[in-house]
C-alpha positions, 0 to 999 in steps of 0.5 A: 500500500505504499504510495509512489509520490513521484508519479503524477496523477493522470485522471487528475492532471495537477499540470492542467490548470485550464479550470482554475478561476482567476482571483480565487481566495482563500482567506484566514479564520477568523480567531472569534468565529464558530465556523472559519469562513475563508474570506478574502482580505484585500490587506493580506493578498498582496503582501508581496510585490510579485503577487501585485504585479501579478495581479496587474498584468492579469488584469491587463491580459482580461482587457487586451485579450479579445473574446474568442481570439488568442490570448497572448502574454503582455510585453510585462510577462513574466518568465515564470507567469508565462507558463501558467497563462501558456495554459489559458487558450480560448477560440475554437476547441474540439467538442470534446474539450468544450463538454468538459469545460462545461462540467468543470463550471459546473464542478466549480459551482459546488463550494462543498469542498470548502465548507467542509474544510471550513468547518473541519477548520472550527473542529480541530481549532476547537472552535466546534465539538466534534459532536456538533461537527457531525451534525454540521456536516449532515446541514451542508450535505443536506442543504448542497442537495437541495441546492443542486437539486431544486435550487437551480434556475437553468434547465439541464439536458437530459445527461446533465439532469441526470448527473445532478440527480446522482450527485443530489442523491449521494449527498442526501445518502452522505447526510444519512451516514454523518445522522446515523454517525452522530447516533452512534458516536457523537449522542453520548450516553444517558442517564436517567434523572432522579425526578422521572423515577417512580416507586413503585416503577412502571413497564415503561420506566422499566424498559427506558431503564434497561435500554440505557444500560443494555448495550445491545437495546440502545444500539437499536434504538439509536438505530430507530431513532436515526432511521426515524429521524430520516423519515422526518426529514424526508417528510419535511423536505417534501413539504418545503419542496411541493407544499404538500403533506401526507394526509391533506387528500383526505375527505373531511366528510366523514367515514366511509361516506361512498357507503354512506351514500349508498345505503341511503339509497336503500340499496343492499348487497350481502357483501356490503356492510349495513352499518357505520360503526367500525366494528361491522366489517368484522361482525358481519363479515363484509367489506365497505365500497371498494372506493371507501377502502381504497380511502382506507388504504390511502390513510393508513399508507399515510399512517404508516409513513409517519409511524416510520418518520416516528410521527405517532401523535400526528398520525392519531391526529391524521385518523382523527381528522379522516373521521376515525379516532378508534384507530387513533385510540389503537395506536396510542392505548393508555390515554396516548402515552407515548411507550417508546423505551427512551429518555424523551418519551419518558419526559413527554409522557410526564405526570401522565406516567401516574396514571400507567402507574395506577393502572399497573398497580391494580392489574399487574404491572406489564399486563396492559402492556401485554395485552396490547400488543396480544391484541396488535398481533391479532388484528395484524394476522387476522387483516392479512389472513382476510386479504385485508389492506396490506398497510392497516396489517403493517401499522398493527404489526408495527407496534407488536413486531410483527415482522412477517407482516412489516416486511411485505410494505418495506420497499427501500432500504431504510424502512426495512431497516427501520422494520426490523430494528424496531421490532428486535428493540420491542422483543427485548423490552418485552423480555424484560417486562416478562421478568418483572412478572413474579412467578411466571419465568418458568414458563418460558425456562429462559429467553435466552433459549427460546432467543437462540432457536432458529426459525426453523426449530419448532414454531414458537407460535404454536406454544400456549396463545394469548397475552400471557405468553407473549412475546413468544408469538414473535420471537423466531421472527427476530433477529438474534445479534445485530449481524444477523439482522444485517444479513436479513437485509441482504437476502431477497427471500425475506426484504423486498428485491430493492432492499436487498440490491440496496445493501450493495450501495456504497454508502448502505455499506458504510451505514451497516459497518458503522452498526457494527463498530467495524471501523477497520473494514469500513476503512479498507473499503473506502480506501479500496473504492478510491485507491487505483487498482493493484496493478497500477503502482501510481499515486492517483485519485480514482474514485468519485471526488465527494467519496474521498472528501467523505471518506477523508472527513469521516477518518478524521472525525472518527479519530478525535471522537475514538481518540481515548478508546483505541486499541494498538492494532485499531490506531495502527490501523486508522492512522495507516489507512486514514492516512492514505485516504486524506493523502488521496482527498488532499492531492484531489484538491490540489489536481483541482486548483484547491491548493489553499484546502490542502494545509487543513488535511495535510496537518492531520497527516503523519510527519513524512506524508505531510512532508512528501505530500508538499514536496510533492506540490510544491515541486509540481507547481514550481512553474505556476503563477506567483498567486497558486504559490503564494497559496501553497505556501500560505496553506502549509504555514497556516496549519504547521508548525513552523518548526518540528515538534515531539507531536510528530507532525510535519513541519514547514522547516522540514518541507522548505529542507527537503525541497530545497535539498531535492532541488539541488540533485541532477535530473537525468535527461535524454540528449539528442548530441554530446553538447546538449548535457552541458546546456541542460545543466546550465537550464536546471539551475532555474529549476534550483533558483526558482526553488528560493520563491518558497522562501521568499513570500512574507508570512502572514500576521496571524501565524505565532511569531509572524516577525520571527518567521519571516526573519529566519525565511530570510535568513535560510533564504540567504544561506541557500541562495549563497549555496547556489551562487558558489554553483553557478559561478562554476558553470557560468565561466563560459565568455559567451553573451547568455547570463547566467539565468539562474543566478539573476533569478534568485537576485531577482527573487531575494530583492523584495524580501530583502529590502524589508529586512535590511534594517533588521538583518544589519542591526542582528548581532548573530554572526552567522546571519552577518556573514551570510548577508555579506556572501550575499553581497559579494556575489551580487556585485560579482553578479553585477561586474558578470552581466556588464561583461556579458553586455560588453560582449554582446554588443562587441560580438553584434559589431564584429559582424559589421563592416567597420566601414559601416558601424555607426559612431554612437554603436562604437561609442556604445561599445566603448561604454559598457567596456569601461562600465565592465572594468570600472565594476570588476576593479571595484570589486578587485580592490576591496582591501577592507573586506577582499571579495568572499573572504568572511570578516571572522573564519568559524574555526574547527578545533578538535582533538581527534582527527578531523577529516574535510571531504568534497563532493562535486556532480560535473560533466566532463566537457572537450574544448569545442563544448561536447561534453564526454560520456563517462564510462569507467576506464575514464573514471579511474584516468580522472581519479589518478590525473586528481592525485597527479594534481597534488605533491606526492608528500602532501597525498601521504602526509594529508591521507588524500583519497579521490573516489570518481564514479558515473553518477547514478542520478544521470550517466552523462555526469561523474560523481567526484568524491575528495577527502583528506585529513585536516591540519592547521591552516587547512581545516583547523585554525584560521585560512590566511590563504583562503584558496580552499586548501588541497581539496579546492586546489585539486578540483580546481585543477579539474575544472580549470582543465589542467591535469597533466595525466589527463586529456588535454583541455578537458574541464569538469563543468561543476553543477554540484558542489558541498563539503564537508568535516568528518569523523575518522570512520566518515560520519559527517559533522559539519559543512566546511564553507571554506573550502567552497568558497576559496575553490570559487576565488580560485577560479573566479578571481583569474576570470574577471582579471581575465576579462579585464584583459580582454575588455582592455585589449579591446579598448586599446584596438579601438583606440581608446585605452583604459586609464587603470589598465597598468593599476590592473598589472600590478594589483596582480602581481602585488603580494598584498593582494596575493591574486597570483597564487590563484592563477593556474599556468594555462591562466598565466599564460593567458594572461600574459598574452592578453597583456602581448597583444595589449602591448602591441596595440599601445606600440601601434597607437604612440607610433601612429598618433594620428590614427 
């Protein structure tokens, strides 16, 4: 049941976002609310200077944008924006995608998925009891089916009517289960008050007594009163929808009055009865007028139905109303007491319950009770056996258990249900009743004997008739546990067809795990509903959405309400289980653009399911807007902890670290030529810069120490942006026109975020935060000095392909600018004697007493001069590892322990995996770095990527995408990054560069005869012992050098011998 986080659901495409509504927010709870309705907050959308831009130009886009015509990116586009608007297209489509379109607007209409959130919020924020939860839920099903229903306007075609009904449909079923849920687990228990007993106690207080301490009793009659409660609510909602209610068809002329008519014409039939009184049918064997008992039929139908919605006074009212109070006086005997065994009809009956006290005191207590029930069992065989109506047999049968006779009108599943529960709920009461008889429990040996025949063992009924042996007569008709009256629902040969069809309902068989306290089997069922099928080893939605969003609110309801009552294997069970059905709900609403849902069920999760899952995300929606990332980022900061904690929840500290670490490993890619892979390196860096943005959104005020928050997103911000800065100045030492597009991505992004926490960041006495911030700066001026060359570059390569005969003055003069430009920027940056470039103000020095190891890891690609790249293969491995070990004294290999490993890469066979480590001694690794090279590790790596190692093929350089090191124990455990070594490997091979290009942009001055003013101060700032920039040369470098100075040379001779030139 593992879960492949990798692979991107297909049913659910996250990467279509042609259905997402433009401007949709998701707002913060309000702390002082019940319910945390997500409201927009014009204050907190735009925190952030790239949402409002965002914002701007989307606006911009909705006017310029025709209708029907092509929706095109304004010139204020964005890079990243691009991809997300790329998306949106409109004009002519296939019908197909218009269908389904269509549907998601309708989709998009349903706001269930965000009131349930919003009220799962109030829940675990402990704003709403989860009790009260329960029945909130089963409102907004309700009123969504009603909406969907009969609130909408439009009419639908027919496929669509259809559709609607079903979704309705499955609402109002969910409503049910959330009822009968509430019934179960949510009601409590009850006791019974001191001011409702009576001595000497009653039949009734009696049964009320033992239901509430029966377990087996009060399961049925919570069971009655949720099926009952559902009736009522059908009925209502019927009456709110169609104005009607069951029994205003009825005539208000009397009884019978077709018969009445028709005697008073004098007519006579010997199958007709020749009097009124209720009683004649049956004393003189004969029928009333078929219209007359169809009139009959029809109020009892109703009868029956507000029996089954547990109506009772309503329905003697109703048989008072047609003219017939004897049958109102039949349904409710003892001057209408109410006899149902709960603690409400016990209240309602109130100083009423004297008078059955009076009654039992002189007849003997249960005796009035017996009787009537003798007599319902009576009337309800003798209307059946005389093909009587088949609703007037099932009201008496109802209130005797009757249950071959309830049975034969139960048509749907819940009346079934209804049917027998009720009737099991009466035999057990009146078992009880039968004990408190003194001297008659002989009669029957033990109940629970009689309890365990099989219908098949002897006909109970045939044992002594009449009242004094009741409830024999009924008792083979009952079930004998609550699982085998389930199993009655399922067989056909004893419900009707519909009912026993309906038991292989979804929700049907949630219902009846529920009644069992099967919540395992109940799990494993929803999951196997929604989870794909076995032999697809994806992670993808599968079933019906409004089934996972249930199912994912029903485990976590179910694990605050059981929290204190589970066992092992129980919690073992619903946190594995349950967690991969939330997993499922929350990746559901994150395919449908609800990405500011998901924080809410994403902190139910366990640590690493709440981590995978944002990873996930996050990763996928790398791409998106501005705005779809600002949700995410505000749904995880909203509803984790910012840092971890011992309640084993996921933290965003965890999410932001492993996103950021999972940015930074190469992907592998298919390459169509050698050079391909060096270029593709080059366009991953976005990938990793673009990885910042998450770090870069301002937290909102209502999170716990929102300032502090926001302080240490800079902070990490920062740390990593210099991370990546020190990669990216490896592989964009290429003098070419193109910047590198990584770097300028993650200035771009830190530049807001910044400059509101500037005065905050120089004002901190922390020295890690201070040097981070000067790093920072260095590479941005580094950054700086970079693009000013490549500009130059730019414009000098475009002015080489025109005749000089044909270049303007202003082109030349613009070259000759932003040359100056390039070496007023580097020299700037060269001369920085107060604080030399990336050299940090205090060294972190390591002292330890055992030995202390530096290790460097690098990823690179080994490239030919021309730019293809090498493919790797092991001969060549072990060539590099030597030509490495070539690169350092002998002495120093034996005296350092240096160990070069060099294997392929397993993330991507066209890179090598370079692995160095040595044992640290003073000034490299321990003590201060005067030197600040990097020591042996950077100067070995160095040597590879500045592509001169003597042992191997000349002109081959290792293009470094990956770069980390690292101290370490004697048996290789790793303690700690060694920055230094990074940081002296990027001045050794950044240094040279920019004095390289200073060169070059020099040598292009004085050809066009227009020499720089510094180029003698550049000379000698190399070969100054201050600067000490000459042992960072290699001799390749040198040698360049020293040629670019030659052809200085020669230009300067050729302009002083030719003045006029």
């Amino acid at each position: 049941m593992d879960v492949d986080m990798e692979a991107s659901p297909s049913y659910y495409d996250p990467e279509d976002l042609r259905s997402r509504e433009r401007f949709r927010r998701y707002g913060k709870r309000h702390p002082g609310s019940s319910v945390s309705p997500h409201e927009d907050h014009s204050a907190s959308k735009f925190r952030n200077a790239a949402l409002l831009f965002e914002k701007i130009k989307d606006e911009i886009d909705m006017y310029e944008s025709p209708i029907g015509g092509t929706h095109h990116d304004g010139p204020g586009a964005s890079m990243v924006g691009s991809y997300a608007d790329s998306v949106h297209r409109r004009g002519s489509e296939s019908l197909k995608v218009c269908k389904e379109e269509e549907h998601e607007q309708i989709e998009s209409a349903d706001t269930t998925f965000k009131l349930f959130a919003s009220l799962l919020d109030s829940g675990v924020q402990g704003l709403m009891d989860f009790p009260d939860l329960i029945l909130r839920f089963e409102s907004a099903c309700r009123s969504a089916s009603e909406s969907i229903r009969f609130g909408a306007n439009e009419r639908y075609r027919v496929v669509e009517d259809k559709l609607m009904r079903q979704k309705a449909r499955f609402l109002l079923d969910e409503a049910a289960t959330w009822s009968l849920l509430w019934y179960l687990y949510g009601k409590g228990n009850e006791e019974l008050p001191d001011d409702l007993i009576l001595l000497p106690t009653t039949s009734h207080l009696d049964a009320c007594q033992f239901v509430l301490r029966d377990y087996t009793a009060q399961l049925c009659l919570r069971i009655v009163q949720w099926l009952e409660g559902l009736a009522s609510k059908a009925l209502d909602l019927e009456n709110k929808v169609n104005g009607s209610h069951v029994g205003t068809h009825l005539p208000s002329s009397g009884v019978w009055q077709h018969t009445q008519r028709y005697l008073k014409r004098g007519a006579s039939n010997p199958k007709t009865i020749k009097h009124l009184d209720f009683d004649a049918p049956t004393r003189e064997h004969t029928q009333q007028l078929p219209d007359d008992k169809k009139q009959d039929e029809s109020l009892l139908e109703d009868v029956w139905t507000l029996l089954q919605a547990g109506r009772l006074e309503e329905a003697c009212n109703l048989c008072r109303s047609a003219g017939q109070p004897w049958r109102a006086a039949s349904l409710c005997p003892f001057g209408g007491l109410d006899f149902s065994p709960s603690l409400e009809a016990l209240e309602k009956n109130g100083k009423n319950r004297r008078m059955l006290q009076a009654i039992e005191l002189e007849s003997g207590i249960g005796h009035q009770w017996r009787l009537w029930k003798w007599a319902s069992y009576c009337a309800s065989e003798k209307i059946a056996e005389h093909d009587g109506g088949k609703y007037e047999s099932a009201v008496y049968a109802a209130q005797c258990s009757n249950l071959k006779r309830l049975l034969s009108v139960c048509t749907d599943w819940e009346s079934a249900c209804w049917a027998m529960a009720k009737s099991w709920l009466d035999v057990q009461v009146d078992i009880q009743i039968a004990r408190l008889r003194p001297g008659r429990l002989d009669q029957f040996k033990s109940f629970e004997e009689a309890i365990e025949r099989s219908p098949g063992q002897g006909d109970l009924a045939s044992q002594p008739s009449g009242p004094d042996s009741w409830p024999l007569h009924v008792l083979n008709q009952q079930p004998m546990n609550l699982s085998s009256l389930l199993q009655k629902l399922h067989s056909s040969d004893t419900v009707h067809e519909a009912v026993a069809r309906a038991c292989k309902e979804q929700q049907r068989q949630i219902e009846m795990n529920l009644m069992l306290g099967d919540i395992p089997h109940l799990l494993d069922l929803i999951f196997t509903w929604i989870s794909p099928p076995e032999d697809e080893n994806v992670f993808r939605p599968h079933g019906d959405p409004q089934m996972m969003r249930f199912g994912a609110h029903l485990v976590l309801v179910l694990r605050y309400l059981l929290a204190d009552q589970m066992t092992d294997t129980f919690r073992d069970k619903i946190m594995t289980v349950g967690d991969f059905i939330i997993n499922m709900y929350a990746m559901f609403l994150f395919t449908k653009q609800h990405e500011e849902l998901v924080g809410i069920y994403a902190s139910q999760l366990a640590r690493h399911r709440c981590v995978d899952l944002f990873v996930h995300m996050m990763e996928l929606r790398l791409n998106s807007s501005v705005h779809v990332k600002y949700k995410i980022f505000i749904s995880a900061i909203e509803y984790l902890p910012f840092s971890p904690q011992e309640d084993s929840k996921g933290s965003f500290e965890e999410i932001i670290e492993r996103i950021l670490s999972r940015s930074r490993e190469i992907n592998a890619g298919k390459h169509e030529k050698s050079s391909d892979v060096a270029e593709q390196h080059r366009l991953q860096s976005l990938h990793k810069a673009m990885i910042i943005q998450w770090l870069c959104f301002t937290p909102p005020s209502t999170i716990i120490d929102a300032k502090a928050v926001a302080e240490k997103l800079v902070l990490r911000a920062l740390k990593h942006s210099n991370l990546l800065f020190r990669e990216f100045a490896l592989i964009s030492m290429w003098r070419v026109p193109a910047v590198p597009i990584g770097a300028h991505t993650v200035l771009s992004l830190l530049a807001e975020p910044l400059k509101q926490q500037t005065e905050i960041l120089f004002s901190t006495e922390d020295q890690e935060v201070s040097e981070n911030l000067r790093e920072f700066q260095d590479w941005s001026e580094y950054y700086s000095c970079d693009a000013k060359y490549r500009n130059w570059l730019k414009i000098q390569l475009a002015n080489a392909e025109v005749s000089p005969d044909e270049i303007s003055h202003d082109e030349n003069q613009r070259e000759v600018t932003a040359a100056r430009e390039t070496l007023e920027s580097s020299f700037l940056l060269l001369q920085r004697k107060d604080n030399p470039w990336l050299i940090p103000t205090q060294d972190h020095l390591h002292e330890s007493v055992e030995p202390v190891y530096l290790e460097l890891h690098a990823t690179a690609a080994l490239c030919l001069p021309s730019g293809e790249c090498m493919t790797p293969d092991a001969t060549l491995c072990t060539t590099l590892a030597s030509a490495l070990y070539s690169s350092a004294r002998e002495e120093e290999v034996l005296h350092r322990e240096l160990m070069v490993n060099v294997a392929i890469s397993l993330r991507d066979s066209s890179c090598i995996e370079v692995a160095l480590r040595c044992l640290a001694v003073e000034g490299d690794g321990l003590g201060p770095h005067d030197l600040n090279d990097g020591g042996i590790l950077a100067n070995v790596l160095a040597a590879g990527f500045k592509g001169e190692l003597t042992r191997f093929q000349a002109g081959v350089t290792m293009e470094i995408s990956g770069l980390d090191a690292w101290y370490s124990t004697s048996d290789g455990s790793l303690e700690g990054a060694s920055t230094y070594i990074v940081r002296g490997l990027c001045r050794k091979c950044c240094i040279p560069e920019i004095i390289l290009r200073c060169m070059q942009v020099s040598v292009s001055l004085m050809e066009s005869g227009n020499p720089p003013e510094r180029h003698h101060e550049l000379i000698e700032m190399v070969t100054s012992l201050e600067t000490d920039f000459l042992h960072l040369f290699s001799q390749d470098q040198l040698q360049e050098f020293m040629l670019f100075e030659r052809e200085y040379s020669i230009y300067e001779m050729d302009i002083e011998e030719s003045p006029n030139r």
